[in-house]
N, CA, C and O of each residue as an XYZ file, in Angstrom:
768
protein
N       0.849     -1.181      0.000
C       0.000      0.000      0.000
C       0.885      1.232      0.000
O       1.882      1.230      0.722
N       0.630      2.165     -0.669
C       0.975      4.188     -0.408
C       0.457      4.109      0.248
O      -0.685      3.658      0.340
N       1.474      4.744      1.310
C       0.936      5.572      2.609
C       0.660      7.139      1.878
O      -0.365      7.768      1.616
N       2.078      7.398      1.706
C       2.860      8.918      1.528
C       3.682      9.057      0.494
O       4.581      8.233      0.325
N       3.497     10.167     -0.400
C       4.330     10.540     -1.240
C       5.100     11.930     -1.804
O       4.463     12.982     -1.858
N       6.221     11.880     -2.136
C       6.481     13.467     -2.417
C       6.983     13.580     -3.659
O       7.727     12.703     -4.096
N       6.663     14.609     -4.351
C       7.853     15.304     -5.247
C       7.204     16.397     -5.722
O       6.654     17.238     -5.011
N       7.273     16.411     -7.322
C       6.826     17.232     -7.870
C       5.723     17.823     -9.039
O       5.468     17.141    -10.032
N       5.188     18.965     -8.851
C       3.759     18.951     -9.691
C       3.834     18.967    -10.540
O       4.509     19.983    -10.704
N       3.574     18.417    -11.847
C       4.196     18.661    -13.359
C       2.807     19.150    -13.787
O       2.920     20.025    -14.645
N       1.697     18.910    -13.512
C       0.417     19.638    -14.188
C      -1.052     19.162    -13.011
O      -1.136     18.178    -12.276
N      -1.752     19.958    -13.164
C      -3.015     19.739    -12.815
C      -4.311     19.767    -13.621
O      -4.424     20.601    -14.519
N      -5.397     18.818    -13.328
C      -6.121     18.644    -14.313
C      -7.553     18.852    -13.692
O      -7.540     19.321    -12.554
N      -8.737     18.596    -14.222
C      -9.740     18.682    -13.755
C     -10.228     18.645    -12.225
O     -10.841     19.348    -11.421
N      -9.371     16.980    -12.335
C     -10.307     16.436    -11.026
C      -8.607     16.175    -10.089
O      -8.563     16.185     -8.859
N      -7.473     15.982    -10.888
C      -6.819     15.469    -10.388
C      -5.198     16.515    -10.008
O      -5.348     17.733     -9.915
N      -4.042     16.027     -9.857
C      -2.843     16.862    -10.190
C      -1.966     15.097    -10.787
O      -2.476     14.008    -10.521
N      -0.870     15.225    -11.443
C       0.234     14.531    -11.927
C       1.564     15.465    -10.994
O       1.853     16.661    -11.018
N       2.173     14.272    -10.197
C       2.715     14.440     -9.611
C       4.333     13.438     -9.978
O       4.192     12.238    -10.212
N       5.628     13.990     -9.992
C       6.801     13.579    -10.968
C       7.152     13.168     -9.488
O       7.335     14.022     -8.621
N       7.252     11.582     -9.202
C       7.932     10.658     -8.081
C       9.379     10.329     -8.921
O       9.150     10.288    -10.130
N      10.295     10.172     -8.708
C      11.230      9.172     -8.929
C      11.273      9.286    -10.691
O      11.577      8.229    -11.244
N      11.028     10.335    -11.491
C      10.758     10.373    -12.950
C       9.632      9.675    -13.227
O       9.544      9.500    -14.443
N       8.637      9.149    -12.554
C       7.795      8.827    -12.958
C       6.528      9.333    -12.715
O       6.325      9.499    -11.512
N       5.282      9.743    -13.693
C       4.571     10.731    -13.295
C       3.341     10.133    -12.599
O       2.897      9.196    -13.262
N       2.647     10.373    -11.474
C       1.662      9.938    -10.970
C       0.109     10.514    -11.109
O      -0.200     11.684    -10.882
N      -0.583      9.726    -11.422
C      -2.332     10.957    -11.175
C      -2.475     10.536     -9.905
O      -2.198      9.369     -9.631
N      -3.028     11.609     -8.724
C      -3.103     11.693     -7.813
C      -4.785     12.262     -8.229
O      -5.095     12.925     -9.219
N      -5.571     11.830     -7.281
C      -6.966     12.211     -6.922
C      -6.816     13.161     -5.540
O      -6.436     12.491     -4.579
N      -6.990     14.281     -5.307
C      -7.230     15.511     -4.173
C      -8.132     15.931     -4.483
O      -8.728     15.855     -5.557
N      -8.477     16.720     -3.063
C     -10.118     17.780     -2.762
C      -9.606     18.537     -4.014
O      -8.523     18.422     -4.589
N     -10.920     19.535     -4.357
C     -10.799     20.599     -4.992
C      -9.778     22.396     -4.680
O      -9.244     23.297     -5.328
N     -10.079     21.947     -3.128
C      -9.271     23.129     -2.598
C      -8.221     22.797     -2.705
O      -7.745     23.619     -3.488
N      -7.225     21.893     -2.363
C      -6.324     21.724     -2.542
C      -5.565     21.793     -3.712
O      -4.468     22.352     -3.743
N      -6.073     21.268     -4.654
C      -5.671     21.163     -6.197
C      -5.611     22.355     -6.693
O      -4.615     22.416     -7.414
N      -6.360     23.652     -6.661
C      -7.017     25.069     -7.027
C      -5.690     25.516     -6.907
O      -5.042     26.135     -7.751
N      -5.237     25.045     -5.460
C      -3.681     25.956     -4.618
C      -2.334     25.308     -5.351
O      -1.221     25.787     -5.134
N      -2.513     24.331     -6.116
C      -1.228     23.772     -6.217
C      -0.761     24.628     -8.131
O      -1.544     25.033     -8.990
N       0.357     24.607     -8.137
C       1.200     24.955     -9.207
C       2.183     24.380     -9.654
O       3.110     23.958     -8.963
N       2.092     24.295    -10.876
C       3.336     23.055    -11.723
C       5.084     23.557    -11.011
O       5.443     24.714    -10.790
N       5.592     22.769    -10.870
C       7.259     22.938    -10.388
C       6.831     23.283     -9.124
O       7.560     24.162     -8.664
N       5.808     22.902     -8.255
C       6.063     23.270     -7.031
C       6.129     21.441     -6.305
O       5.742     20.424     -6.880
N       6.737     21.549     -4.938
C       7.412     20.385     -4.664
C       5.787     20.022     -3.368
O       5.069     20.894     -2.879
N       5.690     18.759     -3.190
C       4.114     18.484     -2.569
C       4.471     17.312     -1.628
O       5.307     16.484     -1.989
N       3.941     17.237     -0.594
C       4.669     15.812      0.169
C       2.775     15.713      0.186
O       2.021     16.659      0.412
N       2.400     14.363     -0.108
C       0.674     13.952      0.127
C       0.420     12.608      1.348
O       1.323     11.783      1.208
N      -0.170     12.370      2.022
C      -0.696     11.368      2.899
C      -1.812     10.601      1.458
O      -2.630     11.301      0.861
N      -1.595      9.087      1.134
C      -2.346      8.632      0.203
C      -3.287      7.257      0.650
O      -3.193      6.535      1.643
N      -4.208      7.216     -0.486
C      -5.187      6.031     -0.470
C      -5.093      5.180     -1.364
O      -5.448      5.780     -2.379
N      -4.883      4.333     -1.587
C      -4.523      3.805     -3.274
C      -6.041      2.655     -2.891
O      -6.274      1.938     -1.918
N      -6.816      2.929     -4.153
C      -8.145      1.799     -4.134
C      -7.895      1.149     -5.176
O      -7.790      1.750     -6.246
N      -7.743     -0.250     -5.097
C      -7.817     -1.076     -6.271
C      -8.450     -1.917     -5.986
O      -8.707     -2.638     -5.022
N      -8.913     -1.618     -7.822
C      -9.795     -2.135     -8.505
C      -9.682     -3.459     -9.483
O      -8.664     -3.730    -10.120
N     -10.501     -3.985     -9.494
C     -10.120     -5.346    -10.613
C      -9.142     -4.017    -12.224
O      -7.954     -4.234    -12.464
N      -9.592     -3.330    -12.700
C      -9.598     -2.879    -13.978
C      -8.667     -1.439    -13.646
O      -8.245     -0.883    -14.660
N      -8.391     -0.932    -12.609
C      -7.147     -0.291    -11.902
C      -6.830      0.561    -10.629
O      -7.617      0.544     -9.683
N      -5.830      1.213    -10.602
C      -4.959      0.854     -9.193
C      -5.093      3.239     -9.353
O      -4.526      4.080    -10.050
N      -6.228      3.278     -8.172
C      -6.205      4.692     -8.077
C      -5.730      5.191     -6.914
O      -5.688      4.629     -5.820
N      -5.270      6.590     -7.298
C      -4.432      6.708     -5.854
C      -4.876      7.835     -5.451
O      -5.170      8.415     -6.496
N      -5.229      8.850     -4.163
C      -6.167      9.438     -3.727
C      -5.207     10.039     -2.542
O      -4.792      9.336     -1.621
N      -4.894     11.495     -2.692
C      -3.898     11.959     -1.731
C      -4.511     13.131     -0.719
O      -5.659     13.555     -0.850
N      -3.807     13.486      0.066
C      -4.449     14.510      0.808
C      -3.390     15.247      1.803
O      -2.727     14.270      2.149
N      -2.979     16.051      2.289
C      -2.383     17.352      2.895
C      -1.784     16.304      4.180
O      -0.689     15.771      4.359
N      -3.366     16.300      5.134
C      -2.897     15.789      6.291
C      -3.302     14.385      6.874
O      -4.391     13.952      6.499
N      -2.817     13.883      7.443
C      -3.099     12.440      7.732
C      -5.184     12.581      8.337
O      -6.037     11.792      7.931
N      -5.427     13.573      9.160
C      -6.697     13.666      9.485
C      -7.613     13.688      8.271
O      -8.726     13.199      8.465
N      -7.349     14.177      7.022
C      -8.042     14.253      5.913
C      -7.815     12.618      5.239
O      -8.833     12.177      4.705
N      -6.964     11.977      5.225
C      -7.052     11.068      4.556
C      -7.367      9.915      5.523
O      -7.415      8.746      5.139
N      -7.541     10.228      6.570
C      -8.757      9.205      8.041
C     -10.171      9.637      7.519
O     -10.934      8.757      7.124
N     -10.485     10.715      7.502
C     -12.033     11.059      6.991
C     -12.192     10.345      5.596
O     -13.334      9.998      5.295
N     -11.001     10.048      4.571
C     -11.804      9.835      3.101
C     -12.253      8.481      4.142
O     -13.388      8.313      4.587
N     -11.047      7.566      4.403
C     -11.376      6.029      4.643
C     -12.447      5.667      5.560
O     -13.059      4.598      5.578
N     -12.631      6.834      6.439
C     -13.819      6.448      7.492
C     -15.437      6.771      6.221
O     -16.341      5.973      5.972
N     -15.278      7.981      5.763
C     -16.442      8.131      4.382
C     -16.562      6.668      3.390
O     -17.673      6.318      2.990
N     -15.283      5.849      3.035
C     -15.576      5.134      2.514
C     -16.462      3.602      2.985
O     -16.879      2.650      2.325
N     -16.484      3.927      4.377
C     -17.284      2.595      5.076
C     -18.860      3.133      4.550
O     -19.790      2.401      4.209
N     -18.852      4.282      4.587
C     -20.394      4.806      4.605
C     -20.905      3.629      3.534
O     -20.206      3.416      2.543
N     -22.053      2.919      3.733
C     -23.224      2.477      2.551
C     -23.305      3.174      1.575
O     -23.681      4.303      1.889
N     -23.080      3.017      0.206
C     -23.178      3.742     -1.238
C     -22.386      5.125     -1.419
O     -22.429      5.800     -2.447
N     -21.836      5.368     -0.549
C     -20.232      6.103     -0.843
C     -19.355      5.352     -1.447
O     -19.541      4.139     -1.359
N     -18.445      5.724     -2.040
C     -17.542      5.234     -3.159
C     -16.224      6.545     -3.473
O     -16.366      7.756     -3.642
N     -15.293      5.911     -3.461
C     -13.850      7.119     -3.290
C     -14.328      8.233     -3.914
O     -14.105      9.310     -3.360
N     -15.071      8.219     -5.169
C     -15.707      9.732     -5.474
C     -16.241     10.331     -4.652
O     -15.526     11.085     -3.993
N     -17.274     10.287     -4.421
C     -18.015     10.510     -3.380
C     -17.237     11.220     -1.992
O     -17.172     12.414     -1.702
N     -16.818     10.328     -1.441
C     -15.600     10.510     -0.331
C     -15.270     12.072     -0.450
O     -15.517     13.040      0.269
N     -14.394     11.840     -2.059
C     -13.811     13.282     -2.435
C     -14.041     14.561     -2.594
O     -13.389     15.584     -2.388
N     -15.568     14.210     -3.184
C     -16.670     15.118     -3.179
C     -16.493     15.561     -1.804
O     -15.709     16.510     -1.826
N     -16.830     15.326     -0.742
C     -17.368     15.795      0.542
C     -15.753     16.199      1.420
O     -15.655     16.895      2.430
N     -14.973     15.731      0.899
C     -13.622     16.518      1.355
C     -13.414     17.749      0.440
O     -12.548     18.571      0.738
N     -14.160     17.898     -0.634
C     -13.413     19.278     -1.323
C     -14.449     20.109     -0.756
O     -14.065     21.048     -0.059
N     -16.094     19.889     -0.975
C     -16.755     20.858     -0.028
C     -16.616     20.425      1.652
O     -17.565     20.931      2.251
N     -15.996     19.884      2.294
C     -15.974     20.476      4.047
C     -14.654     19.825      3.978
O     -14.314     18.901      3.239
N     -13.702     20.695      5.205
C     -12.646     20.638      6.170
C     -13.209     19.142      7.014
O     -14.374     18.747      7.038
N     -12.158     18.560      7.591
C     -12.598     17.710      8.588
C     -13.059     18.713      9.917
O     -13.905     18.335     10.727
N     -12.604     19.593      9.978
C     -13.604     20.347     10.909
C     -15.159     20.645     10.964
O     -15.991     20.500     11.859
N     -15.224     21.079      9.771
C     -16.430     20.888      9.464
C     -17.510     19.960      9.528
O     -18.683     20.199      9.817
N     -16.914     18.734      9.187
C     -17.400     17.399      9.109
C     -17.783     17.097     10.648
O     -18.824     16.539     10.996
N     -16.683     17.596     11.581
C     -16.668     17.095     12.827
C     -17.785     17.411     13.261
O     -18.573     16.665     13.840
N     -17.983     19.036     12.895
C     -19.078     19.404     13.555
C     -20.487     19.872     13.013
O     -21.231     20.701     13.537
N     -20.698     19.123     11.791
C     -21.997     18.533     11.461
C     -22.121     17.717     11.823
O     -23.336     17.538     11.908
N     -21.337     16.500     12.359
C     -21.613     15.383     13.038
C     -21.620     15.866     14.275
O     -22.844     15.917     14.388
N     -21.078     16.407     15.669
C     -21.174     16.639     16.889
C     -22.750     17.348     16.899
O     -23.446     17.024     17.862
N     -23.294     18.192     16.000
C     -24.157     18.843     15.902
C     -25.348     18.145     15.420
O     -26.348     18.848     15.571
N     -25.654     16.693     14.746
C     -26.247     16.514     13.810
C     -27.062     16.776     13.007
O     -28.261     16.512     12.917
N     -26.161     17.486     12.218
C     -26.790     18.188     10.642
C     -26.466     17.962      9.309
O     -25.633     18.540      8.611
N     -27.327     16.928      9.001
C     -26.610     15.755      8.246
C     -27.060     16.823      6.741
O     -26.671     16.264      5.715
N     -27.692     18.029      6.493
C     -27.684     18.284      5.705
C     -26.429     19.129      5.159
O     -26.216     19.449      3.990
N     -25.493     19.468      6.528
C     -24.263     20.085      5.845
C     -23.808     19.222      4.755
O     -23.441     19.760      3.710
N     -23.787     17.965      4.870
C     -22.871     16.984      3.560
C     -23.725     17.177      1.974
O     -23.132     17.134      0.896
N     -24.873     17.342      2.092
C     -25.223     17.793      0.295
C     -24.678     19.142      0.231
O     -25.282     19.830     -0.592
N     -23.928     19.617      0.709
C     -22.969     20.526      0.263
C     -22.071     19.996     -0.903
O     -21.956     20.576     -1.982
N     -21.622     19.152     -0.658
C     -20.419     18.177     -1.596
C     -22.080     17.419     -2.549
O     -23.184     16.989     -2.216
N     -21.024     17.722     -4.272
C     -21.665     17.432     -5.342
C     -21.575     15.662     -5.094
O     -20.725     14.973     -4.530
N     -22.724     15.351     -5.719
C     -23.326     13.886     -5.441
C     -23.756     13.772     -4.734
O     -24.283     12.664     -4.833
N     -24.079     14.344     -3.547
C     -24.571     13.796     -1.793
C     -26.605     14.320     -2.033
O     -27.291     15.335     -2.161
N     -26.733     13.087     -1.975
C     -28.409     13.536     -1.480
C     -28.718     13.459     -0.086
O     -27.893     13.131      0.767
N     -30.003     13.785      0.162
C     -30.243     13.891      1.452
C     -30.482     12.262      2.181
O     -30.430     11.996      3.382
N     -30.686     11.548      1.318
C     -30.314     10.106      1.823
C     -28.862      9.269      2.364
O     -28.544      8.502      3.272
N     -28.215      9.959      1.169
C     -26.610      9.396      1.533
C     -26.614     10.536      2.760
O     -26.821      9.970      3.834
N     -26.449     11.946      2.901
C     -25.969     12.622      3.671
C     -26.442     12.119      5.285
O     -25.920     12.167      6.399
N     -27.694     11.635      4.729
C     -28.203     11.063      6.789
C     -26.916      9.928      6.668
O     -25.998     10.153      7.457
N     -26.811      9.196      6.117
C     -25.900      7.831      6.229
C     -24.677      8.295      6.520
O     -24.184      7.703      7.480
N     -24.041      9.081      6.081
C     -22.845     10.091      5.924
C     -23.247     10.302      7.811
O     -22.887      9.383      8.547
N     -23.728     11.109      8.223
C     -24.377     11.658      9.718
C     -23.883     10.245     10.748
O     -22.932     10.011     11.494
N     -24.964      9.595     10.355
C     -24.920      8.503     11.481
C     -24.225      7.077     11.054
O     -24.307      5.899     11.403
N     -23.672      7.668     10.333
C     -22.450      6.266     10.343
C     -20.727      7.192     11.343
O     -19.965      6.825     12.237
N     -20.818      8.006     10.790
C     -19.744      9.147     11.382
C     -20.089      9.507     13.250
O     -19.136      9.774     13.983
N     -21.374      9.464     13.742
C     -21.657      9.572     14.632
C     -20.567      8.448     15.716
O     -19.743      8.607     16.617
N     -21.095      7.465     15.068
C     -19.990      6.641     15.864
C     -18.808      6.374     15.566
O     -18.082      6.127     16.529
N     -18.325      6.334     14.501
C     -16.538      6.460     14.514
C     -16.175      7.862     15.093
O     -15.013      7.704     15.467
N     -16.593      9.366     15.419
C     -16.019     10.273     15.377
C     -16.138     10.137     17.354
O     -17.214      9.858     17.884
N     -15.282     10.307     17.904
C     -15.298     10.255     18.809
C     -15.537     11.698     19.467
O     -15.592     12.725     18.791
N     -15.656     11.665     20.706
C     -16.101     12.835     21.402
C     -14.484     13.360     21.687
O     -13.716     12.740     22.422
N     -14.068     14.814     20.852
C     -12.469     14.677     21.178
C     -12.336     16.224     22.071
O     -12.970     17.238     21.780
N     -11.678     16.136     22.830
C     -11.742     17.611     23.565
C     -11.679     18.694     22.864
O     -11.158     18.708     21.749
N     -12.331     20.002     23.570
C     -12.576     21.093     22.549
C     -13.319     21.150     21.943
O     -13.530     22.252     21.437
N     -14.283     19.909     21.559
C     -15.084     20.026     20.624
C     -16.054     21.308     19.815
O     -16.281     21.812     18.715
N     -16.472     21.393     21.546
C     -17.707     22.263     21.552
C     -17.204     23.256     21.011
O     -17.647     23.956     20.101
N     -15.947     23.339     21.770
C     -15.050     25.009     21.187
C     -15.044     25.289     19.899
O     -15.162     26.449     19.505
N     -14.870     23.979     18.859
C     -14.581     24.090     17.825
C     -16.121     24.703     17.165
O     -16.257     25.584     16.316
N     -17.207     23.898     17.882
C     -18.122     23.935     17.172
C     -18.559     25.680     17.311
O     -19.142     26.235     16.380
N     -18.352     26.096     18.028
C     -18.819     27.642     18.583
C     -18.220     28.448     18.181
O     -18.779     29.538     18.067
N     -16.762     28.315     17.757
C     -15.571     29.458     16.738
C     -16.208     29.143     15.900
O     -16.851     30.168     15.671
N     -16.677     28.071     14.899
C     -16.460     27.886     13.715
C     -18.195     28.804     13.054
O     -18.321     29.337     11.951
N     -19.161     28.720     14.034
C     -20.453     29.236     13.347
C     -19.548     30.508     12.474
O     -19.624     30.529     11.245
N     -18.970     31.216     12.982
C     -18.693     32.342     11.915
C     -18.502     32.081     10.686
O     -19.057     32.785      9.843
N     -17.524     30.816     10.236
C     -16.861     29.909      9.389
C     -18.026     29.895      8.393
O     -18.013     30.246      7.213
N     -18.998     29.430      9.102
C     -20.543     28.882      8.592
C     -20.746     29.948      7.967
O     -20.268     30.086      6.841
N     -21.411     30.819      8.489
C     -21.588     32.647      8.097
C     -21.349     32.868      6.852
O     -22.187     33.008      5.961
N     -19.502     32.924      6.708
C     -18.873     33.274      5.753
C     -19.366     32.444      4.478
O     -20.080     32.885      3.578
N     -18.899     31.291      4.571
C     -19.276     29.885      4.048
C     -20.515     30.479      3.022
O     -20.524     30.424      1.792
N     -21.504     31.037      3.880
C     -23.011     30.835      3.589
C     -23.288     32.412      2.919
O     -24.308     32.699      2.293
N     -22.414     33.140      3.131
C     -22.388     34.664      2.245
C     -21.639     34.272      1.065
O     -22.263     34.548      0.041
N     -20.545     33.740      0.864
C     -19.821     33.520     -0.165
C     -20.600     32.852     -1.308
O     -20.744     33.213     -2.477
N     -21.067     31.765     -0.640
C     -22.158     31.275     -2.132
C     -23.028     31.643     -2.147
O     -23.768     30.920     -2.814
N     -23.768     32.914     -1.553
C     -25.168     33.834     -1.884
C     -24.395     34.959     -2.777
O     -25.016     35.826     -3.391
N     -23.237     34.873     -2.784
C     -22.504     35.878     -3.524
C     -21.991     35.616     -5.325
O     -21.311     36.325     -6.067
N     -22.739     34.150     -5.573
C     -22.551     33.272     -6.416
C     -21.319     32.531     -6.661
O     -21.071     32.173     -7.813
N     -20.266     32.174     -5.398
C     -19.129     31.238     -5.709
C     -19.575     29.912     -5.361
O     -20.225     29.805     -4.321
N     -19.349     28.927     -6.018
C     -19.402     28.000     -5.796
C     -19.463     27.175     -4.363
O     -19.233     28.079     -3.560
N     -19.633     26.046     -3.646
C     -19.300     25.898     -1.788
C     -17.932     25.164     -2.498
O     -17.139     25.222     -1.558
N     -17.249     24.547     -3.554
C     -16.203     24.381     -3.510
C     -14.947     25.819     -3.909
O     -13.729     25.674     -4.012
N     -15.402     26.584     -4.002
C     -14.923     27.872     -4.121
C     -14.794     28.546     -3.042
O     -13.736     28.953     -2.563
N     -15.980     28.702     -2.580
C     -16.017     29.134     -1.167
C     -15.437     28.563     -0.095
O     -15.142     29.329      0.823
N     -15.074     26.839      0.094
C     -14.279     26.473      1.176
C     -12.783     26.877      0.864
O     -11.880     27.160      1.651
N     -12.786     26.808     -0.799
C     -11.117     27.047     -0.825
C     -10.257     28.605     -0.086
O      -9.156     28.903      0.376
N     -11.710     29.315     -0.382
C     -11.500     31.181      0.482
C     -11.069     30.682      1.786
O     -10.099     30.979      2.482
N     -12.209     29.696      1.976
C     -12.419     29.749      3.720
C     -10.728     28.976      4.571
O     -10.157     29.173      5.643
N     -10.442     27.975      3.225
C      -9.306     27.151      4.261
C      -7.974     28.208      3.849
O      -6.950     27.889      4.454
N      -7.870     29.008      3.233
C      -6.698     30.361      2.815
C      -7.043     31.129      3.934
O      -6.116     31.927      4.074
N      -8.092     31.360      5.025
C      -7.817     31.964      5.993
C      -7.002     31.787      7.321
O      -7.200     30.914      8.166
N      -6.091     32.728      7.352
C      -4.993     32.060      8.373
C      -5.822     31.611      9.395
O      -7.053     31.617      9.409
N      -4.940     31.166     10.372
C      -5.818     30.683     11.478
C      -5.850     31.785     12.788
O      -6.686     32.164     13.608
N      -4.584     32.027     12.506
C      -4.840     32.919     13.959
C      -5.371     34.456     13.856
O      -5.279     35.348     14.699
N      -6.140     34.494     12.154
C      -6.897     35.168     12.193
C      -7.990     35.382     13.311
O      -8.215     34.449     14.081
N      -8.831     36.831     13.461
C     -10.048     37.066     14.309
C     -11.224     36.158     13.862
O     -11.375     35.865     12.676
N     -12.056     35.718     14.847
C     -12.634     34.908     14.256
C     -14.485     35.743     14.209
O     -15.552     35.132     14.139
N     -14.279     37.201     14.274
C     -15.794     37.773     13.711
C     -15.644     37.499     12.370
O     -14.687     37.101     11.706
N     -17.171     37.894     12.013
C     -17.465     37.519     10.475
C     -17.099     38.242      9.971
O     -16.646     37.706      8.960
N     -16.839     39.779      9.893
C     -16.248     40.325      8.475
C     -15.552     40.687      8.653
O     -15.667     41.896      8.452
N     -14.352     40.354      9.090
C     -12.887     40.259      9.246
C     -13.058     38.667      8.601
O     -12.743     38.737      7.413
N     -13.363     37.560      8.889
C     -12.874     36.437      8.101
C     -13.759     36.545      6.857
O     -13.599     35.604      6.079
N     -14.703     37.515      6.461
C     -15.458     37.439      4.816
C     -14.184     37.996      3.935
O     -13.479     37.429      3.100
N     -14.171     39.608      4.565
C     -13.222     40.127      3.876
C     -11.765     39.257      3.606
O     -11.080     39.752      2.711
N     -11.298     38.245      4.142
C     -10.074     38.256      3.648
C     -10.290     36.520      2.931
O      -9.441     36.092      2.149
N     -11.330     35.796      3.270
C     -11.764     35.063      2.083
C     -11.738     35.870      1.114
O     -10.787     35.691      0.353
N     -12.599     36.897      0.794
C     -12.661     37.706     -0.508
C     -11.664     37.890     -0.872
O     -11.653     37.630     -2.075
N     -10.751     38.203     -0.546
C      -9.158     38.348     -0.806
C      -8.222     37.677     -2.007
O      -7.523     37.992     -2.971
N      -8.910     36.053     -0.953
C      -8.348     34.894     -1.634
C      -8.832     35.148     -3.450
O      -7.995     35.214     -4.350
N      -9.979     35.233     -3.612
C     -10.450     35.793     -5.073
C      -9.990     36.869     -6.068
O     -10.165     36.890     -7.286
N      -9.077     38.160     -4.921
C      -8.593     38.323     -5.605
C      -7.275     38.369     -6.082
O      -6.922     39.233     -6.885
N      -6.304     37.259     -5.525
C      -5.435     37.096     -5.609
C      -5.128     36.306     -7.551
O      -3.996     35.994     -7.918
């Protein structure tokens, strides 16, 4: 199995980036935010999933080891499938995730393209019990409504929610966490 891999970006594509290991070029499957941020000749270390298939061998990367625990815990879900998975990592942070599940609001997940309101309950209460109760929680859940806010102005503003998380995860962290101090410098990200 890939755990982990590094080198370099030689191009990015739709859904995916090609990544130059050892002279040899890889398609890597990542969220949307992530991919948006990356640029050819830049150097990438990924945490990976490799799913194989009778007909082939896909490989599915991600930033931090917590993101690539959420695809594999998404992939137990009933009628989720590594797409799918991906879908719901490019629209939500595992923070996010955490706390639509601590919260249960299983409609945050039809945020991510493919998710109906059927998969998204399954998504809810299958996550209910793998996600454990982890300290801070609440904290997290109570900083982050602003997150939400922003989140929820940005696509009334017509960006996409995979557009809009990519604003949202470009906000530093030890940014203020009122709302228009973190809108304005999402907006930012747009116009960079």
């Amino acid at each position: 199995m890939i755990a982990t891999l590094s080198g370099r970006v030689l191009e990015t594509e739709n859904d995916s980036v090609i990544i130059e290991v050892g002279g040899v070029g890889l398609r890597v499957f990542v969220p949307a935010p992530l991919r948006d941020r990356l640029r050819p000749g830049e150097s990438i270390f990924l945490h990976t999933h490799l799913v194989v298939r009778e007909d082939a061998l896909i490989l599915f990367g991600f930033e931090t080891k917590e993101s690539r625990e959420y695809f594999t815990l998404l992939l137990g879900v009933d009628g989720v499938g590594p797409r799918t998975a991906l879908s719901v990592l490019s629209a939500l942070n595992p923070d996010l995730i955490r706390r639509a599940v601590f919260n249960e609001q299983s409609e945050v997940f039809t945020r991510a393209p493919g998710v109906g309101k059927k998969t998204a309950q399954k998504i809810q209460l299958y996550l209910q019990d793998k996600i454990k109760a982890l300290d801070g929680l609440e904290k997290i859940a109570t900083v982050s409504d602003a997150d939400t806010e922003v989140l929820s102005a940005l696509t009334a503003l017509g960006y996409s929610v995979v557009e809009a998380q990519s604003a949202l995860q470009s906000i530093p962290r030890d940014a203020p966490q009122d709302v228009e101090t973190r809108l304005r410098l999402a907006l930012q990200y747009f116009g960079s």
